[in-house]
C-alpha positions as CSV (number, residue, x, y, z in Angstrom):
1,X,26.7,0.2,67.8
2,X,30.4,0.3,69.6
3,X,31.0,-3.6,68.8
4,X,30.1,-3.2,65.6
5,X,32.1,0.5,65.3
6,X,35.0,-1.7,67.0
7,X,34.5,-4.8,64.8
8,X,34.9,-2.2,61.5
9,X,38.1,-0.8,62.9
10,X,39.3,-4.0,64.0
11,X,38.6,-5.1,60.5
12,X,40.8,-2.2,59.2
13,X,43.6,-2.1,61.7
14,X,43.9,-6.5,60.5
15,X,43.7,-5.6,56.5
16,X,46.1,-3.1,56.7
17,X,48.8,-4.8,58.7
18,X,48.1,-7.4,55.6
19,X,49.1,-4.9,53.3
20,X,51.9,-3.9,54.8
21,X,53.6,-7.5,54.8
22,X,52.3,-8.5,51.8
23,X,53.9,-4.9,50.7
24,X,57.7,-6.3,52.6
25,X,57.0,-9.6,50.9
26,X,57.0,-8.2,47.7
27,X,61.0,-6.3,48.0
28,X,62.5,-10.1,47.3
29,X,62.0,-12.0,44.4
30,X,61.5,-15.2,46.8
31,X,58.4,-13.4,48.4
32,X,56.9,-12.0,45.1
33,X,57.5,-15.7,43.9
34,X,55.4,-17.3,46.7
35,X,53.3,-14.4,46.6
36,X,52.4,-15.1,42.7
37,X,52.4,-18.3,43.4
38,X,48.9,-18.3,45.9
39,X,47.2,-15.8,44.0
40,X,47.5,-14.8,40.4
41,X,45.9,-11.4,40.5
42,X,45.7,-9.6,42.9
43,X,45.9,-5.9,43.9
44,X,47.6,-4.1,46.7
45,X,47.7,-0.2,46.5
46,X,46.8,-0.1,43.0
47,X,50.0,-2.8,42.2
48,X,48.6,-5.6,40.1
49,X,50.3,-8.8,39.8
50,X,49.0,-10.6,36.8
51,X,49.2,-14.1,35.3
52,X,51.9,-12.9,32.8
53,X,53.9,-11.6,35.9
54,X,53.5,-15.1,37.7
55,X,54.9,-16.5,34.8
56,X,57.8,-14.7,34.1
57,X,59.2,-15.3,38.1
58,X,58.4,-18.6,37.7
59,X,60.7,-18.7,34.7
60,X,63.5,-17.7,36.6
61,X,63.3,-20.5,39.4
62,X,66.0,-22.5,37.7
63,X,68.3,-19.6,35.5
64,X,68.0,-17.2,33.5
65,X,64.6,-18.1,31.4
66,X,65.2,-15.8,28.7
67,X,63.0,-17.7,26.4
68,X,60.3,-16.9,29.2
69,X,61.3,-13.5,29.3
70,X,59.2,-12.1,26.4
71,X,58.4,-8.6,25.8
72,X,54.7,-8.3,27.4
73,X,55.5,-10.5,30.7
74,X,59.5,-8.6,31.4
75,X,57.2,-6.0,31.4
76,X,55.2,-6.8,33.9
77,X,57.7,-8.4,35.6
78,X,59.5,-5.4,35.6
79,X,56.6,-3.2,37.2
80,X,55.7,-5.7,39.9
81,X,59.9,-5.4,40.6
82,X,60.0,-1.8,40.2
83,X,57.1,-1.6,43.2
84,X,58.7,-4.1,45.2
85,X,59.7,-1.9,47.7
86,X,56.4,0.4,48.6
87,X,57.5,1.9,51.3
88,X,60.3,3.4,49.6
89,X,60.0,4.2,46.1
90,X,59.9,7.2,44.9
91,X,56.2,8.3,43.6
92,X,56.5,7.9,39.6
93,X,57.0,11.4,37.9
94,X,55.9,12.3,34.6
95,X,59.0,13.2,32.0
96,X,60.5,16.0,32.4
97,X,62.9,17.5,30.0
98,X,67.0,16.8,30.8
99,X,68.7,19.8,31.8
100,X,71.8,17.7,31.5
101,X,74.6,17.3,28.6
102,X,75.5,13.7,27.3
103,X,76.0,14.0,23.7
104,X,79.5,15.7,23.9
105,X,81.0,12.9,26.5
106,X,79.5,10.3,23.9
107,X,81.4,12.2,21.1
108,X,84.3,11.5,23.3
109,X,84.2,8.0,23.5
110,X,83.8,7.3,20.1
111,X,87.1,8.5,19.2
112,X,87.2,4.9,20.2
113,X,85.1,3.6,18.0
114,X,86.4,5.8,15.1
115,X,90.1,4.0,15.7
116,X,88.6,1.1,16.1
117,X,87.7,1.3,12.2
118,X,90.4,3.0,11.2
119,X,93.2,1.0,12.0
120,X,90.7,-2.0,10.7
121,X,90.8,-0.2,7.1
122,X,93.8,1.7,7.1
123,X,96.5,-1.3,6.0
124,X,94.1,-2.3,2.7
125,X,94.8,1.0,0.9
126,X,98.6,1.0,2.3
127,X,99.6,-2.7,2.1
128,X,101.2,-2.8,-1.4
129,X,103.0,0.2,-0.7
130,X,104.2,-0.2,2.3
131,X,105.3,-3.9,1.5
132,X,107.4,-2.6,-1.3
133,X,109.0,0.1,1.2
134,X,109.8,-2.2,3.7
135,X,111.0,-5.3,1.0
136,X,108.3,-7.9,1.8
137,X,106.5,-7.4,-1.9
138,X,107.2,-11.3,-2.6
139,X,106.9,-12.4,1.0
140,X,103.1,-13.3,1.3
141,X,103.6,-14.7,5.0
142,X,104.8,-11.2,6.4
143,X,101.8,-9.6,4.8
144,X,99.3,-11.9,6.2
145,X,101.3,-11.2,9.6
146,X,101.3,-7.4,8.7
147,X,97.5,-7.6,9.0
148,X,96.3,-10.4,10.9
149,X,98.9,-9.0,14.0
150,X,96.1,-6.2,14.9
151,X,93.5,-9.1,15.1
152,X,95.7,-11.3,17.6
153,X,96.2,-8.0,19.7
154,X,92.6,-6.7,19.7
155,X,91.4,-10.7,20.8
156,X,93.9,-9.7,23.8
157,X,92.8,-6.4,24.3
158,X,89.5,-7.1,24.4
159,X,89.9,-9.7,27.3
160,X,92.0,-6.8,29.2
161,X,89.5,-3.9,28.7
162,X,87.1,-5.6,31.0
163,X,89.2,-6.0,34.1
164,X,90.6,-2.5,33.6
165,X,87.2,-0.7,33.6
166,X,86.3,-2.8,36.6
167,X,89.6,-1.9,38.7
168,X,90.0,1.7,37.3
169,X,86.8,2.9,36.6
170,X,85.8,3.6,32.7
171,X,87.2,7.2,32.1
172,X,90.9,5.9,33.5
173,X,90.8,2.4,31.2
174,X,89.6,4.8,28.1
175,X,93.0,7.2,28.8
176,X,95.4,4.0,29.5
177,X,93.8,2.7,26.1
178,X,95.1,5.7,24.3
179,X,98.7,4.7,25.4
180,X,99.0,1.1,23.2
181,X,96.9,3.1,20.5
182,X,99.3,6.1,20.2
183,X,102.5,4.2,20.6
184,X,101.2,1.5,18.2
185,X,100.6,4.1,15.5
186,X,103.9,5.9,15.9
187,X,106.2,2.8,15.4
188,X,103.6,1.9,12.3
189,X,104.1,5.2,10.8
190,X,107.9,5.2,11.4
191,X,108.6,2.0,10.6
192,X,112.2,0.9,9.0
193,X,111.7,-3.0,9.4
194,X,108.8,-5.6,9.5
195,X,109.3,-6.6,12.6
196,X,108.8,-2.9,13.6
197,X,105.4,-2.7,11.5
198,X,104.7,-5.9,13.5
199,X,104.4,-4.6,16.8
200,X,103.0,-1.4,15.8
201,X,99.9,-3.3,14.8
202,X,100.2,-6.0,17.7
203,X,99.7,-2.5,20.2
204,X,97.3,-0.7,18.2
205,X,95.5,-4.1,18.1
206,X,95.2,-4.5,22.1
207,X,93.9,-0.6,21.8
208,X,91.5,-1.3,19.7
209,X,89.9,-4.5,21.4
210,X,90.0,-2.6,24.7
211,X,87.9,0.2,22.9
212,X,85.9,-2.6,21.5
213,X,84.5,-4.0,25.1
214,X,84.8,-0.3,27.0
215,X,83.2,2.2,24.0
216,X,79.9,0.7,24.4
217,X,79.9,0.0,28.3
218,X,80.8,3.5,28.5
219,X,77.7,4.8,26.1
220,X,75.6,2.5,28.0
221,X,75.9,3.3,31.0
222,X,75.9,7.3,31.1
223,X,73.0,7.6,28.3
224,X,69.8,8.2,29.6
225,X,66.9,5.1,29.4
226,X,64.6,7.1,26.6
227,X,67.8,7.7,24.1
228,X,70.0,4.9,24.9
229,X,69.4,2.7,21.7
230,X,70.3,5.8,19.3
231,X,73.4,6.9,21.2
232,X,74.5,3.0,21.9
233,X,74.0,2.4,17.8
234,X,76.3,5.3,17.5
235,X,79.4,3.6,18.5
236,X,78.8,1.6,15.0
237,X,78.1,4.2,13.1
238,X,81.4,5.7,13.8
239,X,83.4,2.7,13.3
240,X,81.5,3.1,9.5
241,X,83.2,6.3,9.6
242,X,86.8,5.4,10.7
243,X,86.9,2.7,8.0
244,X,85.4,5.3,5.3
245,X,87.8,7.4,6.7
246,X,91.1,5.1,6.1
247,X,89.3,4.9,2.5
248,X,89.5,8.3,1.8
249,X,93.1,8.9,3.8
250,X,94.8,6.2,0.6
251,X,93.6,8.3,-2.0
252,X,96.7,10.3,-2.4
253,X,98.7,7.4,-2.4
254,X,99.0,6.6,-6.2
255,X,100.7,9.6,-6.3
256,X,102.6,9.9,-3.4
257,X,103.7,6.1,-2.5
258,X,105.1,7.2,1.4
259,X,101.9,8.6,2.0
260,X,101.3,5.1,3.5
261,X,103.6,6.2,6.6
262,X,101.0,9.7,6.8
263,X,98.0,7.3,6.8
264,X,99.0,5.6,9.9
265,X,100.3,8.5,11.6
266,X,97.1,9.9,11.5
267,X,95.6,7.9,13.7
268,X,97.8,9.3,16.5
269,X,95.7,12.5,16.5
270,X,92.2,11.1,17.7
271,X,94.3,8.7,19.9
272,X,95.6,12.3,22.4
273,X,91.9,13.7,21.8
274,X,90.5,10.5,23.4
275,X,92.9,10.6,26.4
276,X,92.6,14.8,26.9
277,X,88.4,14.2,26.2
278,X,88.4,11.7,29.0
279,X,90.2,13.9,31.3
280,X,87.3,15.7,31.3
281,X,84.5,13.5,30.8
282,X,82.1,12.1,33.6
283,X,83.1,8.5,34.8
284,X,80.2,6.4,34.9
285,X,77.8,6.6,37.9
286,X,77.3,3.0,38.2
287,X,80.7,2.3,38.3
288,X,80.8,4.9,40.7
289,X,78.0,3.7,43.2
290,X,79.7,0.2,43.0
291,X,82.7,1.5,44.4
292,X,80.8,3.0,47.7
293,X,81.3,6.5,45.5
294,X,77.2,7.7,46.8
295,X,78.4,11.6,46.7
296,X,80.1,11.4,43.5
297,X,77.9,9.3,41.6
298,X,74.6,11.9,42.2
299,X,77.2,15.0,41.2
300,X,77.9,12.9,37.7
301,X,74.1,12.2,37.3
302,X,73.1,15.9,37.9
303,X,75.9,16.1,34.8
304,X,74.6,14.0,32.3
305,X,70.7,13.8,33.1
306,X,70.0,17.3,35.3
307,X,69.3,17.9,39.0
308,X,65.4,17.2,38.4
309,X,66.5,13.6,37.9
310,X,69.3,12.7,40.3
311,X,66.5,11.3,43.1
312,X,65.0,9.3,40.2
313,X,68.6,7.8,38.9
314,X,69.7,7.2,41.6
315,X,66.8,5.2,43.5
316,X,67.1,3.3,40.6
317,X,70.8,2.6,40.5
318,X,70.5,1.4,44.4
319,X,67.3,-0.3,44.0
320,X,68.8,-3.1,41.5
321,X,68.1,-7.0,43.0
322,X,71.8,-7.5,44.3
323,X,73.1,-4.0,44.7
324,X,76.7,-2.5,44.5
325,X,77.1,-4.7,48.4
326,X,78.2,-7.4,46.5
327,X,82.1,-7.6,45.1
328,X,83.2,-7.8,41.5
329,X,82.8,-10.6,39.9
330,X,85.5,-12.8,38.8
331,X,85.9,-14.4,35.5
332,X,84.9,-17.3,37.0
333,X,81.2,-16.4,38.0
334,X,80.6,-15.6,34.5
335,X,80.7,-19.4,33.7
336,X,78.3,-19.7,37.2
337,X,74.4,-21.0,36.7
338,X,73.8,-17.2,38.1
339,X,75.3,-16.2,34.7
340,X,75.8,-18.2,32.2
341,X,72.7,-18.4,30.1
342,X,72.6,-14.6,29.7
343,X,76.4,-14.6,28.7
344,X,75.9,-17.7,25.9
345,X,73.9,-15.1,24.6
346,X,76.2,-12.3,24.6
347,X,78.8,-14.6,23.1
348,X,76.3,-16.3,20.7
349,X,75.3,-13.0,18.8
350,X,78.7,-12.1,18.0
351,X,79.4,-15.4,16.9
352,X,76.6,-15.1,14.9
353,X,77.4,-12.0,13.6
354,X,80.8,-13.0,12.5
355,X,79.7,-16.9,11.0
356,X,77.3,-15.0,8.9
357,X,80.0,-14.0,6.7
358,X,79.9,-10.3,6.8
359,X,83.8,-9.9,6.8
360,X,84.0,-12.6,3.7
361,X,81.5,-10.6,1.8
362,X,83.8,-7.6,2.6
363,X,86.5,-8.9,1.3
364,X,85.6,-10.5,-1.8
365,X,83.2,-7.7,-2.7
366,X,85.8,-6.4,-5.5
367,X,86.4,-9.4,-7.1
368,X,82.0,-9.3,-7.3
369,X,82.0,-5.8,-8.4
370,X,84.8,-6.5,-11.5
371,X,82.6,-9.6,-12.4
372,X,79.7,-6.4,-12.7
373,X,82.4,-4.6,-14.5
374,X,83.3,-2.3,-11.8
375,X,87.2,-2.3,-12.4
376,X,87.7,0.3,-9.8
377,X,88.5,-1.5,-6.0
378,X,87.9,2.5,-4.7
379,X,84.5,2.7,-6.0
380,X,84.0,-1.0,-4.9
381,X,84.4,-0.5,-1.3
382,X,83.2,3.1,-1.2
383,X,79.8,1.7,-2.3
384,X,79.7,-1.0,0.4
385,X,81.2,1.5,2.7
386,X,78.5,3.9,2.0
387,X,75.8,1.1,2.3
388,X,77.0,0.3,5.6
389,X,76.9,4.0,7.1
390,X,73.8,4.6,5.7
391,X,71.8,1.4,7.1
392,X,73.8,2.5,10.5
393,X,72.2,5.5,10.3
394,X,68.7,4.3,9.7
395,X,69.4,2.0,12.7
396,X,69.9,4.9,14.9
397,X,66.8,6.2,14.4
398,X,64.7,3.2,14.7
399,X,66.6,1.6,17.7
400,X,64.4,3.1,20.1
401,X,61.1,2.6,18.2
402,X,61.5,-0.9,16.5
403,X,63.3,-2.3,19.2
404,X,66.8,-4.3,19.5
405,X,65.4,-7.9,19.3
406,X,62.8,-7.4,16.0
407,X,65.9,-5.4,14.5
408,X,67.9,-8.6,14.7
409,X,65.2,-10.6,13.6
410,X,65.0,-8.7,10.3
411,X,68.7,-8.1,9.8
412,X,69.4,-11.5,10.0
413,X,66.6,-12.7,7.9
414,X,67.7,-9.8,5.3
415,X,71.8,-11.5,5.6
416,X,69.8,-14.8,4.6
417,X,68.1,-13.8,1.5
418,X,70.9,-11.4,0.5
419,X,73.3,-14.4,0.7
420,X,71.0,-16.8,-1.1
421,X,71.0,-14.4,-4.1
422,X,74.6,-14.1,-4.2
423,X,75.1,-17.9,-4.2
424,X,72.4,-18.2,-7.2
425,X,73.7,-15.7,-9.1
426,X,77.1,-17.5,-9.4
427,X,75.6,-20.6,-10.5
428,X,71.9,-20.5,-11.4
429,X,72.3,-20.4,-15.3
430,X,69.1,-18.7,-16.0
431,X,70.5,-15.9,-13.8
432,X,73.9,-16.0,-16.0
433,X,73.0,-12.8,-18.0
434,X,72.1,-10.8,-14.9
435,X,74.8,-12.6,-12.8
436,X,77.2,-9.5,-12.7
437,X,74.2,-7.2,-11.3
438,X,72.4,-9.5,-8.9
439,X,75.8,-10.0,-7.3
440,X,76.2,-6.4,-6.6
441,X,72.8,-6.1,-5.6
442,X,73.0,-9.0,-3.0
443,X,76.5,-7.3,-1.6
444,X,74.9,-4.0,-1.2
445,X,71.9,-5.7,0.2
446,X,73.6,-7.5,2.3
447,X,75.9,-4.7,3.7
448,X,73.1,-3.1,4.5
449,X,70.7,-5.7,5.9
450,X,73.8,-6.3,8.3
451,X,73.9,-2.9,9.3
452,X,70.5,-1.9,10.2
453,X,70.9,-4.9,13.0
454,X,73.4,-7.4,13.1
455,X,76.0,-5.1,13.1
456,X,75.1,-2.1,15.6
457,X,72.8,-4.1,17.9
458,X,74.9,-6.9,19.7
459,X,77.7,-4.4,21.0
460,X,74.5,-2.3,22.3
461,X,72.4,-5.1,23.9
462,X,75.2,-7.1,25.6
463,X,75.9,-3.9,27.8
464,X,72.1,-3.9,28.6
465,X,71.5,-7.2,29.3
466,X,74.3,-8.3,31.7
467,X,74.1,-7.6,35.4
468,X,76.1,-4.5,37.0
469,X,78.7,-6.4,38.6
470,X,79.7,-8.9,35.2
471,X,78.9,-6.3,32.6
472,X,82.7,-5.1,31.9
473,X,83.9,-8.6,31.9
474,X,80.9,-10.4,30.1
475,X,80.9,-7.5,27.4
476,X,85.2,-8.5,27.4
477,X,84.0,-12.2,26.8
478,X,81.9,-11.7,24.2
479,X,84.1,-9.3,21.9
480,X,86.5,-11.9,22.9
481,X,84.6,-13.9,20.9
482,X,84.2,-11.6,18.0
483,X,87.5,-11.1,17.5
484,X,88.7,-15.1,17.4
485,X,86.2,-15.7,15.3
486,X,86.6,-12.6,12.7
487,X,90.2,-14.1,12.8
488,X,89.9,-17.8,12.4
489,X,87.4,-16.8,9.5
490,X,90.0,-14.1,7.9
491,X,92.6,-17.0,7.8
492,X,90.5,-20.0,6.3
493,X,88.0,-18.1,4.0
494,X,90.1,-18.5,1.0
495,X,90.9,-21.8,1.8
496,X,87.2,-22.6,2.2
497,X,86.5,-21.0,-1.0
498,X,89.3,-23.0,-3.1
499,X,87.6,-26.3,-1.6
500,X,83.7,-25.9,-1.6
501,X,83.5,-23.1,-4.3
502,X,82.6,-19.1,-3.3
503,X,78.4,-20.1,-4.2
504,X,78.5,-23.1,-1.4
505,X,80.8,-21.2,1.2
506,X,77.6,-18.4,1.0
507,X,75.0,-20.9,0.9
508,X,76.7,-21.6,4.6
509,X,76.7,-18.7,5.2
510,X,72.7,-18.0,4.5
511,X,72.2,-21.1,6.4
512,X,73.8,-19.3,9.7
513,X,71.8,-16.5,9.2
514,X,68.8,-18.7,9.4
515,X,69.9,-20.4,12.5
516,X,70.4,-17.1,14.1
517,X,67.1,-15.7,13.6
518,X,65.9,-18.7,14.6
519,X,68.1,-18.6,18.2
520,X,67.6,-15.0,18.4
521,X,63.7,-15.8,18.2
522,X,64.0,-17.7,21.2
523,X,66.9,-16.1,23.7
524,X,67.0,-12.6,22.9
525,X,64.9,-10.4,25.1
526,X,63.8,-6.9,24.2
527,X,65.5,-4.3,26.2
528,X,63.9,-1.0,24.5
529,X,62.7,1.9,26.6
530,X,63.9,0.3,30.4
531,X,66.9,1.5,32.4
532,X,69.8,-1.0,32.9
533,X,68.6,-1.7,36.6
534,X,65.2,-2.8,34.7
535,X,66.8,-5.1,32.8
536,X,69.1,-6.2,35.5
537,X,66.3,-7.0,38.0
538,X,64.1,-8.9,35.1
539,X,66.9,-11.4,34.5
540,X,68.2,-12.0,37.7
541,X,68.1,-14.9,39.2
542,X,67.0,-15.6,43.4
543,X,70.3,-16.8,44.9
C-alpha cells in the first residue's frame, strides 16, 4: 500500500515537473516550434496546440509566411503565443467597460488628416485665380509646379515623419509638423511672387506627408483593440472632409477673385489647434515603454483605456516576442529577411491603391460628368466628394465586423468592375445612347467601391501589421510609396491618355485592380479584433 501510495505521488511529482518545462518551453517560438513539432495536439493546463497552430509556426521558419498566416490558424497561433508564458500571464478577464477617454485625443490628430485634404483640394478651386494674380495665366509650366510642389514635399515629409516619431516620440513630431504646415500656409496666402507660392506649397507639402505616416501610427497605437478599425478608418474619413472642405471654401470665389489668398490662409487655423491639441494629448504608450518610460506608459494607459485595464495593457505591451530591449531599427533592417516580406506588403497596397487609378478618375471626372451633361465642375466633384465620405463612413462601421482583408477584397473587386464599365461606356456602341449615364455611374461607383476599402484600409493595416520597433519607419516607407507614385501618375496620365485613348488607360486600370485582389488574396492577413502585440507576435519571425 506505501509503494504503491509512493509510486502514485512519484507519478505526480514526474508529470508535473513535465508540465512545468513543457510550460518554459512554450515562452519562445523555437520551443513551441519543436514542441508542435513532436506532437500536434496536445493539452497542458487546458492550452491546446492544434494542427492549425503547428502549421502556422511552421510557416514562419523561413520569413514572414503571410500567405500561411490565414485568419483561423493566426488565431490559434495567437492563443498558443498569448499562453506562452504560464507562469506569468495574467488570468484572462471578461470585458469590462473603459473608464478611459480616447475619442477627443483622436479628434486631435486628425486635424492632421483634415490638412492633409485640404491642402490636397484647396489649389483646384483657386488655381485660375490665383494664376491670374500672380501673372502665370499663360505659363502652364508654373502651374504644374504650383501644384505638383506639395506632392514632391509630402514624398519628403513622409520619409521624415517616421524618424521623427521614433526620436521624439509621436505627440512632439505631430507639434513640429504644425511648424512647415503653418509657415507653408502663410507664405501661400501672402504670396506676391511664384516663387513665393512655390515654397509655400513645398512646406505645407513636407507637413502633410509627415501627417500622412504619423496620423495613423498615432490612432493606432492609443485606440483600444475592440474599436481600433472604426477610429483607424477615421483618419480617411476626415481627409474626405478636408477636401470637401477646400470645395466649399472656393465657393465665394466667383465673386470675390482674392478670396483665393483666404482659402489658403485658412488652413493656418487647424494647423495651431493641432500643435496646442498635442500639447495636451497622451503620447503613445508603446512609444513610451520602448523608451524604458514603464511609469509613464501605465499613467497614459489608465488615460485612454481606464485603471481596470492598465495590468491588462500593459502585460500585453511587455509581453510582445522581441520586447522594447531591443534598439530602433534602422532604415536598413527594414530591407532585412526579418522584415521585408511584411513591408513589400505595406508598400504593395499603396501602390495598388494609387496604380488603380483613383486619382485619374478624380481628375477626369468633370470632363465624364459634361459628357452626362453636367456642365457644372462644382456639382461634379461635390458628387464624387460626397460618394467618397459616404462609403468612408460605411467603412467605419463595418471595419470591426467585416474585417480589413475581405474589405479590400471587395473594394478592389468593386474598382475592377466600376472601371470596366467606364471603359465600355466610351466605346461599346450599343452602350452609345446610355454612354453619358453609365459613365457617371461607374465614377460614382467607383468612388465609392474605393472608399469602403482601398482607400481607408491600407493607412490602417500597415500600422497593425508591422512590428513595434519598424512601425514608424515601415508606415514612412510605405506612404513613401504612395506619394511617388500618386505623383508619377499626376504627371503622365494625360500623356497616357493622348497615346492609348482614356477607355484603354481604364481598362489598365481594371486590370490592376484584378491583380490586387488577387495579391491581397494571398499576403494580406486579417488583423480584426487583436491588439498590435497580437499581431506583432503572429508575424514575427525566430531570430
Amino acid at each position: 500500500m506505501q509503494a504503491s501510495t509512493y509510486g502514485s505521488i512519484r507519478e505526480k511529482l514526474v508529470f508535473g515537473v513535465q508540465v512545468k518545462q513543457q510550460r518554459k518551453v512554450l515562452g519562445s517560438s523555437t520551443g513551441l516550434k519543436n514542441l508542435c513539432m513532436t506532437d500536434k495536439a496536445t493539452g497542458f493546463g487546458g492550452l491546446k496546440l492544434t494542427s492549425a497552430a503547428m502549421g502556422a509556426n511552421l510557416g514562419r521558419l523561413d520569413g514572414i509566411s503571410m500567405t500561411s498566416l490565414k485568419p483561423r490558424s493566426v488565431k490559434a497561433h495567437a492563443a498558443s503565443d498569448a499562453d506562452g508564458d504560464v507562469e506569468n500571464l495574467v488570468p484572462p478577464k471578461p470585458q469590462v467597460k473603459s473608464s478611459g477617454i480616447v475619442l477627443p485625443f483622436v479628434g486631435v490628430a486628425c486635424l492632421g488628416a483634415i490638412l492633409f485634404g485640404y491642402h490636397l483640394g484647396v489649389v483646384n478651386g483657386a488655381l485660375e485665380y490665383l494664376s491670374k494674380d500672380l501673372g502665370i495665366t499663360e505659363n502652364v509650366a508654373l502651374k504644374g509646379w504650383v501644384v505638383s510642389t506639395l506632392l514632391a514635399g509630402a514624398t519628403v515629409g513622409s520619409f521624415t515623419g517616421g524618424t521623427l516619431a521614433d526620436k521624439f516620440g509621436r505627440t512632439r513630431t505631430f507639434q513640429l509638423d504644425a511648424i512647415p504646415l503653418t509657415i507653408g500656409a502663410f507664405l501661400c496666402a501672402t504670396a506676391q511672387s511664384v516663387e513665393q507660392m512655390i515654397v509655400g506649397r513645398l512646406l505645407a507639402g513636407i507637413g502633410i506627408g509627415i501627417s500622412s505616416a504619423i496620423v495613423p501610427l498615432y490612432i493606432s497605437e492609443i485606440s483600444p483593440t475592440e474599436i481600433r478599425g472604426a477610429l483607424g478608418s477615421v483618419n480617411q474619413l476626415f481627409i474626405c472632409l478636408g477636401i470637401l472642405g477646400a470645395l466649399v471654401a472656393g465657393l465665394p470665389l466667383s465673386a470675390n477673385p482674392l478670396w483665393w489668398r483666404t482659402m489658403f490662409g485658412i488652413a493656418i487655423v487647424p494647423s495651431v489647434l493641432l500643435a496646442l491639441g498635442m500639447a495636451v494629448s497622451p503620447e503613445s504608450p508603446r512609444w513610451l515603454l520602448q523608451q524604458g518610460k514603464t511609469s509613464q506608459a501605465e499613467k497614459v494607459i489608465k488615460t485612454l483605456y481606464g485603471k481596470e485595464r492598465v495590468t491588462e495593457v500593459m502585460h500585453d505591451l511587455t509581453s510582445t516576442s522581441h520586447g522594447s530591449a531591443e534598439p530602433e531599427a534602422g532604415w536598413f533592417d527594414l530591407f532585412s529577411s526579418r522584415y521585408w516580406k511584411v513591408v513589400s506588403v505595406g508598400a504593395a497596397l499603396f501602390l495598388f491603391q494609387q496604380l488603380a487609378g483613383i486619382n485619374a478618375v478624380v481628375y477626369y471626372s468633370t470632363s465624364v460628368f459634361r459628357s452626362a451633361g453636367i456642365t457644372s465642375d462644382v456639382a461634379a466633384s461635390a458628387l464624387v466628394g460626397a460618394a467618397n465620405v459616404f462609403g468612408t463612413a460605411v467603412a467605419s462601421s463595418l471595419m470591426d465586423r467585416q474585417g480589413r482583408k475581405s474589405l479590400l477584397l471587395i473594394s478592389f473587386g468593386g474598382m475592377a468592375a466600376s472601371m470596366l464599365l467606364l471603359a465600355l461606356s466610351f466605346t461599346w456602341s450599343v452602350l452609345a445612347p446610355y454612354s453619358g449615364t453609365l459613365a457617371v455611374a461607374g465614377t460614382v461607383l467607383y468612388v465609392l467601391s474605393f472608399s469602403l476599402g482601398a482607400g481607408p484600409v491600407p493607412a490602417l493595416l500597415l500600422p497593425e501589421i508591422f512590428a513595434s520597433r519598424i512601425r514608424a519607419k515601415a508606415v514612412s516607407l510605405s506612404l513613401g510609396m504612395h506619394w511617388i507614385s500618386n505623383f508619377v501618375i499626376g504627371l503622365y496620365f494625360l500623356s497616357f491618355v493622348t497615346k492609348f485613348g482614356i477607355s484603354s488607360v481604364y481598362l489598365g486600370f481594371s486590370a490592376v485592380c484584378l491583380l490586387a485582389v488577387l495579391y491581397i488574396a494571398g499576403n494580406v492577413v486579417e488583423t480584426k479584433g487583436r491588439s498590435l502585440e497580437d499581431i506583432e507576435r503572429a508575424l514575427s519571425v525566430p531570430t
